[in-house]
N, C-alpha and C positions, 0 to 999 in steps of 0.2 A: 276794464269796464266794458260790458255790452252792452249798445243801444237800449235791449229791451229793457234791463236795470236802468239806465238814463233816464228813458224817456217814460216814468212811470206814472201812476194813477196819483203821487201827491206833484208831481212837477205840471201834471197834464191840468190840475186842479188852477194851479198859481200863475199858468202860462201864459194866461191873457192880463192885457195890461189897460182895459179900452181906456182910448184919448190920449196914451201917452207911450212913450218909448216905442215899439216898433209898430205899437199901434194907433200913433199919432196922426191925424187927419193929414200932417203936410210929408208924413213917410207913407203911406198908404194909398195915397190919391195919384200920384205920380206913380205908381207901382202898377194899380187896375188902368189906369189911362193905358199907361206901353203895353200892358197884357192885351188890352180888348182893343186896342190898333192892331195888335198882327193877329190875332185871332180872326180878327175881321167876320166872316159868316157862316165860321167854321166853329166845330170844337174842340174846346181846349181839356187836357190830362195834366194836374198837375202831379210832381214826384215829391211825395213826402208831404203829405197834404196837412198834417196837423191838426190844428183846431178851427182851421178855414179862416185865418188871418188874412189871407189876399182869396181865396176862393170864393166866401160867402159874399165881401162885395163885389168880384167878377160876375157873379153869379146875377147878382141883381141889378148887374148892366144889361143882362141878358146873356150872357154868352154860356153856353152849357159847357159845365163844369164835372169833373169827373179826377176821381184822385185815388191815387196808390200813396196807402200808409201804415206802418210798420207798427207801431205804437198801438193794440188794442185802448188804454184808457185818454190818450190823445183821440181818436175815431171818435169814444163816447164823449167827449167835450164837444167837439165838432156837433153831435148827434142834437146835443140843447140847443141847438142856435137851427139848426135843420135837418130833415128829413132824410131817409135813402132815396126818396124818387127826386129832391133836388138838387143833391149831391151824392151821387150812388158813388161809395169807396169800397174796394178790394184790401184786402187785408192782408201784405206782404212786403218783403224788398225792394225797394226800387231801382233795383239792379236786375229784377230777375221774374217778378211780377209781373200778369200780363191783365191790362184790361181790354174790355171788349169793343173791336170796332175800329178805328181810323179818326185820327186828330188833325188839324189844322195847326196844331199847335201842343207842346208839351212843352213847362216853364218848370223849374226847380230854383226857389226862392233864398234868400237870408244864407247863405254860407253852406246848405245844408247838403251838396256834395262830397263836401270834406269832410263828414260823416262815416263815409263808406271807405274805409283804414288801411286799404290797397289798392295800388294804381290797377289790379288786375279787374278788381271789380268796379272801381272809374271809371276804364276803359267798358265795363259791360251794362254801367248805366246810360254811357254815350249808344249802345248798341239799342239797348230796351229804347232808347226814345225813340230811336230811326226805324225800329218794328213798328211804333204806335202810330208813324205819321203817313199820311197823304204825300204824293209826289208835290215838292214846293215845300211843305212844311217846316215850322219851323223851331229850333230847342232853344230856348233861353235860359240861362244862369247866369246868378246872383251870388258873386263869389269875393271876398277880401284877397287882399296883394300881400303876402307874407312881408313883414316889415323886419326882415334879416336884415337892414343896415341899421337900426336900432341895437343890434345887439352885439355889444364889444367880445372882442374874443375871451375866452373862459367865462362867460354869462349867459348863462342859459332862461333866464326869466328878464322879459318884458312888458311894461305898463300900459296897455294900451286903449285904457278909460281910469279916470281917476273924477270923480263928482262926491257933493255930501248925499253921503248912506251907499256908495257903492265905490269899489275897483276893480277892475277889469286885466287879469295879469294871464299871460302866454307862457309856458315853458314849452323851450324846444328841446327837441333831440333832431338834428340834424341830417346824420348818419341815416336813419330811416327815416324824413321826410315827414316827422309827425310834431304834433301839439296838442296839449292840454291845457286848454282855456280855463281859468279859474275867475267864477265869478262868484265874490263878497258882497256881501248886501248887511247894512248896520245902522242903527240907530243910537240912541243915545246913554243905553244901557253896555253892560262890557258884552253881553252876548253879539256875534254874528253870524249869519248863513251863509254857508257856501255850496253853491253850485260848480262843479267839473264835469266839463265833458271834453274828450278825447276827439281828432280831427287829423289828417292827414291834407297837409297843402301844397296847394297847387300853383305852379306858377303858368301865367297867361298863357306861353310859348308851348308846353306840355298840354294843358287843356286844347290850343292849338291841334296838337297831336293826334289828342285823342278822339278830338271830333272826325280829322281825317281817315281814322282806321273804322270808323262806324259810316263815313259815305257823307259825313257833311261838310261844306265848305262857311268860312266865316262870313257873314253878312255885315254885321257890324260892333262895335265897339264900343262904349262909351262908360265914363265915370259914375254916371250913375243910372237912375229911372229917367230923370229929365231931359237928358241926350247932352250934359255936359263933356269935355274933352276930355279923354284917357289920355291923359300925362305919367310922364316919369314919378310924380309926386302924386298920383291916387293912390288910395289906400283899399278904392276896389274896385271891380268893374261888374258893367250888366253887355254878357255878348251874346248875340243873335245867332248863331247856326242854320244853316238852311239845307233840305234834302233836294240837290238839284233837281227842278221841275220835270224833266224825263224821265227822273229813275221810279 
């Protein structure tokens, strides 16, 4: 599977959800608040900007908005809600994509680093951000905690949303560090949709890592948008990077 088959012109269609699931007022709000706290008076880049689910409301906090995204018919969903002069997007990787100018800030939201299917290019999106920013600056991601104590040995698939009209299942392969999320969506008829997309995860300590081989040190931690505590028991985290103010 590649992104650009993924993330295609009927996914980019269905992809908003307004009012509900990740576009529900109490996942959203907490989201733009931390974005446009450390943005502060600065501009922010986001990586993999989509259909401007967290972009369009930063935007209308005021904070200048600007996004690297892969997906041509994801850009054109984006394009119905706003223009190019209020969200000007570049049309590429966000591993390797360069936009123009100097940020305060570049965030990579919703899981969507584990996207990119090798730590080599991981490692080269931690690089692209610390190109894009101002001394001080700062990278934020939005990443899930691989829930490998879930999964007993010889089991390779994990449940990890189950509601009526949807499941949410993992398989892993361990060996190479990757997953394929399978999401089921059904109603009351025998038919159902399924959505897969492929992901390579990351744990905390590695992301750690990687930040240090691109010049960032970690700022801060926390379980989620609201600044609750990263525990043994999150299922994911939102960490701060920062490009020390000297360099």
């Amino acid at each position: 599977m590649q992104q650009e088959d993924i993330w295609d012109a009927e996914t980019a269609e269905r992809y908003d959800t307004p009012g509900v699931g990740m576009f529900a007022h109490e996942v959203l709000e907490p989201t733009v608040n931390r974005l446009a706290e450390l943005a502060g008076e600065g501009r922010a880049l986001e990586f993999a900007i989509g259909t401007g689910r967290v972009a369009v409301p930063l935007a209308e906090r005021g904070v200048p908005v600007t996004g690297i995204e892969l997906s041509t018919p994801m850009i054109g969903q984006l394009r119905t809600k706003v223009d190019e002069a209020t969200i000007p997007v570049i049309a590429g990787d966000m591993a390797t994509a360069t936009a123009p100018g100097k940020y305060a800030l570049v965030y990579l939201v919703f899981n969507t680093i584990s996207n990119l299917l090798t730590q080599a290019e991981q490692v080269a999106c931690f690089r692209n951000a610390a190109r894009h920013l101002l001394p001080g600056g700062r990278f934020v991601i939005e990443l899930w905690v691989p829930e490998l104590r879930k999964l007993p040995t010889g089991q390779q698939a994990v449940v990890f949303q189950s509601e009526p009209g949807y499941i949410g299942l993992d398989t892993y392969d361990i060996v190479r560090q990757h997953v394929v999320s399978h999401h089921f969506t059904f109603d009351a008829s025998k038919e159902a949709r399924l959505f897969r997309s492929p992901h390579r995860y990351i744990w905390p300590s590695e992301l750690d890592l990687m930040a240090q081989l691109a010049g960032f040190e970690l700022e801060s931690r926390h379980a989620d948008w609201s600044g609750a505590d990263f525990t043994a028991e999150s299922r994911s985290h939102v960490s701060v990077y920062r490009i020390p103010p000297g360099d």
